[in-house]
Every structure is written in structure tokens, then in C-alpha cells.
C-alpha positions as CSV (number, residue, x, y, z in Angstrom):
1,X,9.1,-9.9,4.9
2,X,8.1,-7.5,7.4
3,X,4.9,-6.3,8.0
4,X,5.9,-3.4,10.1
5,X,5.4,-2.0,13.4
6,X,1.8,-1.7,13.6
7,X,-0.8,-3.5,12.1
8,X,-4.4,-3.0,11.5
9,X,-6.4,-5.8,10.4
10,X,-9.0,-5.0,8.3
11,X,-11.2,-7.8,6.5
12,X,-9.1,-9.5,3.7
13,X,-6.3,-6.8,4.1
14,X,-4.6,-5.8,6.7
15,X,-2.1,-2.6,6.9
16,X,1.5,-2.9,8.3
17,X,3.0,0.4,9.1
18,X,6.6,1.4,10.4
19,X,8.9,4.1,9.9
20,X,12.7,3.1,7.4
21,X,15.6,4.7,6.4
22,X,16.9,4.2,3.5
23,X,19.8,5.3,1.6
24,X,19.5,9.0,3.3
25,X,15.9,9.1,3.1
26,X,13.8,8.2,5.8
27,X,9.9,8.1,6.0
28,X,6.6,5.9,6.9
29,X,6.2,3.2,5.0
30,X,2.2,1.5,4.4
31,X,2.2,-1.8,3.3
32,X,-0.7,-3.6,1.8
33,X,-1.0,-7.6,3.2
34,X,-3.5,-10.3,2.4
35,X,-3.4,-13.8,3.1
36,X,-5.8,-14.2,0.3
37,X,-3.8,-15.4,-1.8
38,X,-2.6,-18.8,0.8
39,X,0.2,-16.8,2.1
40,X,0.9,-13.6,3.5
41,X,1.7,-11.4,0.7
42,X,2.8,-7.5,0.2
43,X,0.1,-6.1,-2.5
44,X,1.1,-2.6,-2.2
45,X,3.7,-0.4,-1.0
46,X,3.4,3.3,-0.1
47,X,7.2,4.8,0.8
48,X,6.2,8.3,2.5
49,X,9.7,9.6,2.2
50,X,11.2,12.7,3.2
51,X,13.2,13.4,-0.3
52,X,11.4,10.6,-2.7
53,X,8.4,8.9,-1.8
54,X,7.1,6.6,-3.7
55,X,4.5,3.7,-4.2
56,X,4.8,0.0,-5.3
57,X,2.3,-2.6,-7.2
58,X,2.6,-5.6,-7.6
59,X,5.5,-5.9,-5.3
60,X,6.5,-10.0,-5.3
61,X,6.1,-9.8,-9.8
62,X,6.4,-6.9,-11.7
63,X,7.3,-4.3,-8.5
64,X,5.8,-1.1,-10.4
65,X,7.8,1.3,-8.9
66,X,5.6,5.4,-9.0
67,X,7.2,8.3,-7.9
68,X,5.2,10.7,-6.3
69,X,5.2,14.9,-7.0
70,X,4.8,16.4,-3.7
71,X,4.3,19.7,-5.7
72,X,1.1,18.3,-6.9
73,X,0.1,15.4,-4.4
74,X,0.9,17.4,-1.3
75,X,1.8,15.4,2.0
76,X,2.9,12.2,0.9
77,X,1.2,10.3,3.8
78,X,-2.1,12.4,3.1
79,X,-2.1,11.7,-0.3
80,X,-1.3,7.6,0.4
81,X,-4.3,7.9,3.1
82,X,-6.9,9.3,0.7
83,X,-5.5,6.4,-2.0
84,X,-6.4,3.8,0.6
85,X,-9.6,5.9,1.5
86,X,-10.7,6.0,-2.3
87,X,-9.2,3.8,-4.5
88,X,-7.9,0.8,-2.9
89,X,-9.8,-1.5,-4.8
90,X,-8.6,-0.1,-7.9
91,X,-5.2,0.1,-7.0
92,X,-5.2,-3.6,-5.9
93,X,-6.5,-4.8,-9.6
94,X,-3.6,-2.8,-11.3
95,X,-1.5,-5.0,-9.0
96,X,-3.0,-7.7,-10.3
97,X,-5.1,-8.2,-7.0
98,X,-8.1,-8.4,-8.5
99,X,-9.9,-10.8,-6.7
100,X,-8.7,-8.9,-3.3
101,X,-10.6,-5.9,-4.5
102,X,-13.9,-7.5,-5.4
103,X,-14.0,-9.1,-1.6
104,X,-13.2,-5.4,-0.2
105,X,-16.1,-4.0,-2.6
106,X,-18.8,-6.4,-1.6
107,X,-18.2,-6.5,1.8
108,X,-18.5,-2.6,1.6
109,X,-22.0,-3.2,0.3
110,X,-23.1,-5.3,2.8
């Protein structure tokens, strides 16, 4: 699995980003990582795309796929930004990252 062309660690997750093209469409992808879990592992997906974007949970199990309105979201990479921003720990339990999320909400209230 790739992790993308940047990364940014960040406590137990880290962020890999790179730009894809896939079947026509083409956009910036954010992936979720943690090596919580003994291995590296994908937790989330965000696909900013052009004509479809899109975001995954739970991408090794179930791979929740969630199709985003830009009507109503707006910028898809704005709208993924303010997901990681505000709900990240949420997001990662409907992944069924639970434990991920607890670590990201108690080191924020150290």
C-alpha cells in the first residue's frame, strides 16, 4: 500500500497525501495511517476528485465507500480538511478505529 507523496506524522496517525488518476478522474487523495494496530494500516480515505470524490471507512474490512455532494459540501479538499479538523476521532470509531480515536482525544487534553 502506498502511503502517498507526502506524509505528516502526527501522534498515532499520520496523513499520506498524493495526487491519482483514476478512471478519468483525477484528484488528491488523504489517507489516514496508524501503526496502532502492529502494522501500518489505511483507516481512512478521502478521494478529492475532480468529477466524484469520495471518502472511505474502514478500508482493509468493510471499505464504506460515501460519495460526496459538492453542491452542498463545497471544495471537496476543504470539506475533507475541516472533517480531519473536527471530526477525526469520530470518523475513526465509525471505522471501527476506536481505540485510535480515544489516543487522539486524550492526547488533545493534555
Amino acid at each position: 500500500m502506498g502511503c502517498g507523496e507526502k506524509r505528516i506524522d502526527a501522534g498515532v496517525v499520520s496523513f499520506g497525501i498524493e495526487h491519482r488518476v483514476i478512471k478519468g478522474d483525477q484528484g488528491v487523495t488523504i489517507r489516514v495511517l496508524s501503526a496502532d494496530t502492529g502494522t501500518e494500516t489505511e483507516l481512512l480515505r478521502f478521494d478529492c476528485f475532480d468529477q466524484a470524490p469520495h471518502y472511505h471507512y474502514g478500508i482493509g474490512a468493510e471499505n464504506e465507500r460515501w460519495m460526496l455532494d459538492k453542491t452542498t459540501a463545497g471544495n471537496p479538499i476543504g470539506w475533507t480538511i475541516r472533517q480531519l479538523r473536527e471530526r477525526l476521532p469520530q470518523m475513526l470509531d465509525k471505522a471501527g478505529y476506536t481505540s485510535v480515536g480515544e489516543q487522539i482525544v486524550a492526547a488533545t487534553l493534555e
